[in-house]
N, C-alpha and C positions, 0 to 999 in steps of 0.2 A: 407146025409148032416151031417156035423160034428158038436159036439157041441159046442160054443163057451166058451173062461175059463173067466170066471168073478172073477173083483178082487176087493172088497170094501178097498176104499182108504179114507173113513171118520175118520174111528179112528185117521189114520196119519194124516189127517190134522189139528184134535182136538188135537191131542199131541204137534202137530207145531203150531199153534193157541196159545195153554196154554206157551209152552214153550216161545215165544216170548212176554205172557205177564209176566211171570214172568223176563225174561229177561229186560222189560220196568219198573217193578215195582220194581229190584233192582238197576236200573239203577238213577230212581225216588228216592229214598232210597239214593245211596249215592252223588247224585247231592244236595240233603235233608242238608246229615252229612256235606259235602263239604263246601255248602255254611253256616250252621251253624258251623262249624269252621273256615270260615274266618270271619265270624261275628264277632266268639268268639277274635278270633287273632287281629281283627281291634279294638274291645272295649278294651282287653288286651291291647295293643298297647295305645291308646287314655287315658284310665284309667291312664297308666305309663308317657303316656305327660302330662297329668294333675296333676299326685303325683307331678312330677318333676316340672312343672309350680308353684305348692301351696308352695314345698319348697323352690322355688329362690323366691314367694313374701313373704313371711316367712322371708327371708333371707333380706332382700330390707327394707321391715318393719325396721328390726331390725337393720341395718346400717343406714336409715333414724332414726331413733328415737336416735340412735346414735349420728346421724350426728344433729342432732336438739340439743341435750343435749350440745355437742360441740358449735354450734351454741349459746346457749343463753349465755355459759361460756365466747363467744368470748365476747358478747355485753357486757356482765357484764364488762370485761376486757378494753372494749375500753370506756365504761361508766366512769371506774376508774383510767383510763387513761387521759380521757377530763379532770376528774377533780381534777387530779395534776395537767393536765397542766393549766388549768383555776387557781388553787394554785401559781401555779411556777409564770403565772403570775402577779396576784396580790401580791406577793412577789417581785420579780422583778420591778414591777412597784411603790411598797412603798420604796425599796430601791434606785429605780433613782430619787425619786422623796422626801428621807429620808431629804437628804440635798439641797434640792429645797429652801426651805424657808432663810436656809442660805445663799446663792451662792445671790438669790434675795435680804433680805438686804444687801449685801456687794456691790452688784452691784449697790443699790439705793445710798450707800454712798458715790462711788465712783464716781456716775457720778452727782450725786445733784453738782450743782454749787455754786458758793458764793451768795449771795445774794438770795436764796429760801430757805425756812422754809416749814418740813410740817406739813399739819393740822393731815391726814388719811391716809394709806394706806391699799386697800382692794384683796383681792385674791381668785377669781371663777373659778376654775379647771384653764386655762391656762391665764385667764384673770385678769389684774392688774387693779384697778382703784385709781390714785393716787389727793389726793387735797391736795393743799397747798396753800401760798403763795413768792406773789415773786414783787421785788422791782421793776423790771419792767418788760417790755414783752420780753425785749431782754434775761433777766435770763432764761426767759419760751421755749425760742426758742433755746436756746446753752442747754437747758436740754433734749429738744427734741432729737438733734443734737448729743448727749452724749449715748443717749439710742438706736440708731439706728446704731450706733457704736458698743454697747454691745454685748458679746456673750452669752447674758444670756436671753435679754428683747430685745424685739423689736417690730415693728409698733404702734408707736407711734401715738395718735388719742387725737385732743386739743379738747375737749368738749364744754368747757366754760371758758371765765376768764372774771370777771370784776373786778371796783375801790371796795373798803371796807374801809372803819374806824376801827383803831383798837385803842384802847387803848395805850397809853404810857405810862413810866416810872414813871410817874408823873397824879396825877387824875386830872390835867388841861389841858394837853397833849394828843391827840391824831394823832394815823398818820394812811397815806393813803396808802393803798397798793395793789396790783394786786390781787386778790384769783380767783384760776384755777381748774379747774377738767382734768385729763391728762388720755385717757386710754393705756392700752399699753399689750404686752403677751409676756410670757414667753417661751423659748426656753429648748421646752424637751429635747433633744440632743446636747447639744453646745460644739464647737471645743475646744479640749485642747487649753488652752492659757498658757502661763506663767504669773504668779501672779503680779498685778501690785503695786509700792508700796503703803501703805498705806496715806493715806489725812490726816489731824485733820477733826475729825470732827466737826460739825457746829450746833450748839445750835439750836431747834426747837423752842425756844420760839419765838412767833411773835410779841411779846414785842422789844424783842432785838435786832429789825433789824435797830432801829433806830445807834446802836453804828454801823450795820458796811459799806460797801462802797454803795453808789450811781451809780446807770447808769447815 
């Protein structure tokens, strides 16, 4: 009988063994480094979106505070704007309205008829209120007539009129007369006309109405 060759094969398997754990534990090791390097590279990365991020609001800030400064410059501006024009305005409006007073007495002279005297006449921003008297109601009514015609005054509005006693020339003397309250308004804008000639005018004492004509 022949003797059989025996071969112990433990060592190589504990070699092959070890060897395959170190192969797993460097394997372990640089799946380790690996993924702490993309960590690294993904924070690197993120970190640089976020530098970049801080300086466009950085940047954003600073053209908004910009644009704000801008801004109130504008309001100041259009602040001081409003109030020339609100200026030019009321400039404007005291110069159309400089010669108001005058255009309106000329126009009261012109169109007062014969036979009316007045007592008052009064002026509330566009509104006239005229009293007087008058010989009769037909003087009251061709004055009306007179001023709705005007391109200065118009809408004519009869208030009141009644008889009066007025004193005459004479302290035995008195006479009877019509006294009227007339409203009427003025025309801010009135069409060029050509000038019409001038009237005499007509004495406001109401005394004197006895020298002149009769309805």
């Amino acid at each position: 009988m022949s003797n059989a060759v025996r071969i112990n094969l433990l060592p190589h398997r504990e070699q092959k063994r070890q060897a395959r754990q170190r192969q797993f534990v460097s394997l372990t090791v640089l799946l380790a480094i690996a993924g702490l390097a993309v960590v690294g590279l993904v924070h690197a990365v993120m970190a640089a979106r976020i530098d970049d991020q801080n300086s466009r609001n950085l940047l954003l800030k600073s053209e908004i505070a910009k644009l704000d400064e801008q801004i109130k410059e504008i309001d100041k501006l259009r602040d001081q704007i409003q109030q020339v024009l609100a200026r030019k305005q009321v400039v404007e409006t005291l110069q159309a309205n400089r010669s108001e007073a005058v255009h309106l007495l000329d126009q009261v002279v012109r169109q007062l008829p014969d036979g009316i005297y007045l007592k008052s006449i009064k002026q509330q921003g566009n509104k006239i209120q005229m009293v007087g008297y008058a010989q009769s109601n037909a003087r009251v009514s061709t004055l009306m007539r007179n001023v709705e015609a005007s391109p200065w005054i118009a809408t004519p509005e009869l208030v009141e009129i009644k008889l009066v006693q007025l004193p005459g020339t004479r302290p035995e003397s008195t006479q009877q007369v019509n006294e009227f309250i007339l409203n009427m308004q003025t025309k801010r804008a009135p069409p060029m006309t050509a000038p019409a000639p001038a009237r005499p005018t007509t004495p406001t004492n109401p005394a004197a109405a006895g020298a002149g004509a009769k309805a």
